[in-house]
C-alpha positions in Angstrom: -34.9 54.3 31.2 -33.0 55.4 28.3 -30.2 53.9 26.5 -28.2 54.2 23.3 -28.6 51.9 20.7 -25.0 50.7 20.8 -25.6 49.3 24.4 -28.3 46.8 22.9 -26.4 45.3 20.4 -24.3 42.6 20.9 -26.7 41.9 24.1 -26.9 38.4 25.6 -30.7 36.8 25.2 -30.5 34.8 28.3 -33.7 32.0 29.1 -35.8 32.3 32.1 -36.3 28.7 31.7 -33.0 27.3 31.6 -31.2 29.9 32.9 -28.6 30.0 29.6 -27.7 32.4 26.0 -30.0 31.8 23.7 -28.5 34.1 21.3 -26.8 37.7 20.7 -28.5 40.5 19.6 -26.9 41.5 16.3 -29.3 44.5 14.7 -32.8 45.7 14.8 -35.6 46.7 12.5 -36.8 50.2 13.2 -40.4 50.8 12.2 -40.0 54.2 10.6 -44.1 55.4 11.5 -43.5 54.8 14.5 -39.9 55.5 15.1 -39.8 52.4 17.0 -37.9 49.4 17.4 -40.2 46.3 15.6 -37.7 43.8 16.5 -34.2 42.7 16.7 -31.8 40.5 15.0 -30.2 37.7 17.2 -27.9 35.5 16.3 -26.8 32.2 18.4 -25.9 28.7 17.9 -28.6 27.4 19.6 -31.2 28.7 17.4 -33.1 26.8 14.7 -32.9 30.1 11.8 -30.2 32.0 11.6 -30.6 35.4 12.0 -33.7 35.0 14.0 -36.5 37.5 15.1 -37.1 39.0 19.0 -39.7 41.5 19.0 -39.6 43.7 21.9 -43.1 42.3 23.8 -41.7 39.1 24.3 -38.3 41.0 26.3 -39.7 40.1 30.1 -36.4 42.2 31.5 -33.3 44.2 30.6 -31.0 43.3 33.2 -27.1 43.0 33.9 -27.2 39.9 32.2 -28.8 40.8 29.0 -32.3 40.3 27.5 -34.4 38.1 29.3 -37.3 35.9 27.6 -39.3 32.9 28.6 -37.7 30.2 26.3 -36.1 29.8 22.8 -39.8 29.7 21.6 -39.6 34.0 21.9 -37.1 33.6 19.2 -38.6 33.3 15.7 -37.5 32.8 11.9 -38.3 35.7 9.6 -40.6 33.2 8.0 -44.0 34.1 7.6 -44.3 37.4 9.8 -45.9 39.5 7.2 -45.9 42.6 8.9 -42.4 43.0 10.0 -41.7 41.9 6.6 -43.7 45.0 5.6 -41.3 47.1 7.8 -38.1 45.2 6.7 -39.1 46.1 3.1 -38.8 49.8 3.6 -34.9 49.6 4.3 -35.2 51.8 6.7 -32.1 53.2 8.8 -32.0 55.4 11.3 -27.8 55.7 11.6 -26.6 58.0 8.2 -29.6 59.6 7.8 -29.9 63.2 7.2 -31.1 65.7 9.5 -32.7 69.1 8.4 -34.8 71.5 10.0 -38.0 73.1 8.8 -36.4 75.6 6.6 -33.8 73.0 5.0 -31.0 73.8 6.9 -28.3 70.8 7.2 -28.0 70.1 11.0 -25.8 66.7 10.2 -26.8 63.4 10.3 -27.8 60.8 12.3 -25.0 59.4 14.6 -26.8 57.5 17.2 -29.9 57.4 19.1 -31.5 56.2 22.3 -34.4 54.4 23.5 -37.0 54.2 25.7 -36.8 50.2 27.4 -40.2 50.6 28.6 -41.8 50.7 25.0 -38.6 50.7 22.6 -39.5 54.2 20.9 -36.8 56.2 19.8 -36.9 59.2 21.9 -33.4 61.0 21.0 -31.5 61.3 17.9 -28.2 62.2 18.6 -26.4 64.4 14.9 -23.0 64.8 13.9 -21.8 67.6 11.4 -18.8 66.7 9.1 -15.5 67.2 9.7 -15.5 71.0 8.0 -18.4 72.1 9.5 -17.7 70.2 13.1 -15.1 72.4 13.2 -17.5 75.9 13.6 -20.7 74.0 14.9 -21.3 71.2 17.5 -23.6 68.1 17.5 -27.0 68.3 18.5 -29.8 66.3 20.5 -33.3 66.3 19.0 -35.8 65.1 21.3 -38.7 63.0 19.6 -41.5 65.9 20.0 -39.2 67.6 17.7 -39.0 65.7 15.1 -41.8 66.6 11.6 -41.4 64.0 9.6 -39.1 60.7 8.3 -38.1 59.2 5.3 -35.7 56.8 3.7 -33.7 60.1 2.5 -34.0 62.5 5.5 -35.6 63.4 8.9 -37.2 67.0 8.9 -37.1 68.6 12.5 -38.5 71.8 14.0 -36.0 75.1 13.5 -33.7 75.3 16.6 -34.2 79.1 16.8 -35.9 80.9 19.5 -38.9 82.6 18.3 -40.2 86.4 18.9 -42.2 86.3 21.8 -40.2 83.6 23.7 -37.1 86.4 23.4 -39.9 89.2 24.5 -40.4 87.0 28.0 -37.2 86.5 28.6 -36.1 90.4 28.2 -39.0 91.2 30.6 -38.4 88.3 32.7 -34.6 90.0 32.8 -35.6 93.6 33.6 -38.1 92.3 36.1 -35.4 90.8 38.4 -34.7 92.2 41.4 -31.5 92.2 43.3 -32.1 90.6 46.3 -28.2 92.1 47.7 -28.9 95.5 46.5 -33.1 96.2 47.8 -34.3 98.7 45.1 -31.8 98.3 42.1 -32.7 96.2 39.0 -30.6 95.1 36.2 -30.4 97.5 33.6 -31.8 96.4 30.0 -30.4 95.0 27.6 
């Protein structure tokens, strides 16, 4: 299922064991190789470390209620977890950043993005254009196979524009259609 972003935030962390909020999801940690969510931040009064760590494996259910994990003992300190400290060190955010295709055209930036709840990739990136250019051209949704590459600075995608021979099918594809109201007549070219 795919959701926005915003809708995980400020989530409830409810125990299966008790049956009560652990804690609030508050943030996440996006591991830009991957384009995938490492972990969140959740925040709660319960908790030993504040902001603590869920990472996405330990999430038995998103349901109506929230986030569902075993016990408070799914929620850790950022204490000694050297490799999402790795990922945390890179700064990394996908909201902001800026978008251009292949040939280093602006498409915008980053406005929001969804997520795939079976494995918490990033699969859309949702772009805004400022409020100049907004006003001749409209935001855009990149899928995930589109994107080239990532960075702290930008994300490169592939060049909306329809190439040669994918124009070439469709004219023929269009001359080749057949009135099925009028038997013998086609649609004249182009």
């Amino acid at each position: 299922m795919l959701i926005t972003i915003d809708n995980l935030l400020s989530l409830p962390v409810m125990s299966l064991q008790t049956g009560s909020q652990l804690a609030e999801t508050t943030g996440v940690i996006i591991d830009p190789r991957q384009l995938a969510i490492a972990a969140f931040y959740v925040e709660g009064q319960g908790l030993e470390q504040s902001p603590s760590i869920l990472h996405p494996s330990d999430i038995r259910e998103l349901s109506d209620l929230g986030f569902i994990v075993d016990d408070a003992d799914k929620l850790m300190s950022l204490e000694g977890l050297v490799r999402l400290e790795e990922i945390i060190d890179f700064k990394f955010e996908l909201v902001g950043l800026k978008v251009v295709d292949e040939h280093k055209r602006k498409l915008g930036k980053v406005s929001d993005y969804s997520i795939e709840t079976t494995d918490y990739t990033v699969v859309q990136v949702y772009t805004e254009q400022s409020l100049l250019r907004s006003l001749s051209t409209m935001s855009s949704t990149i899928h995930r196979a589109q994107i080239i590459s990532v960075n702290n600075n930008v994300m490169v995608v592939q060049s909306p524009t329809v190439k040669d021979g994918v124009k070439q099918v469709a004219s023929d594809a269009r001359q080749a259609f057949t009135n099925p109201f009028r038997a013998g007549e086609t649609l004249p070219p182009d």
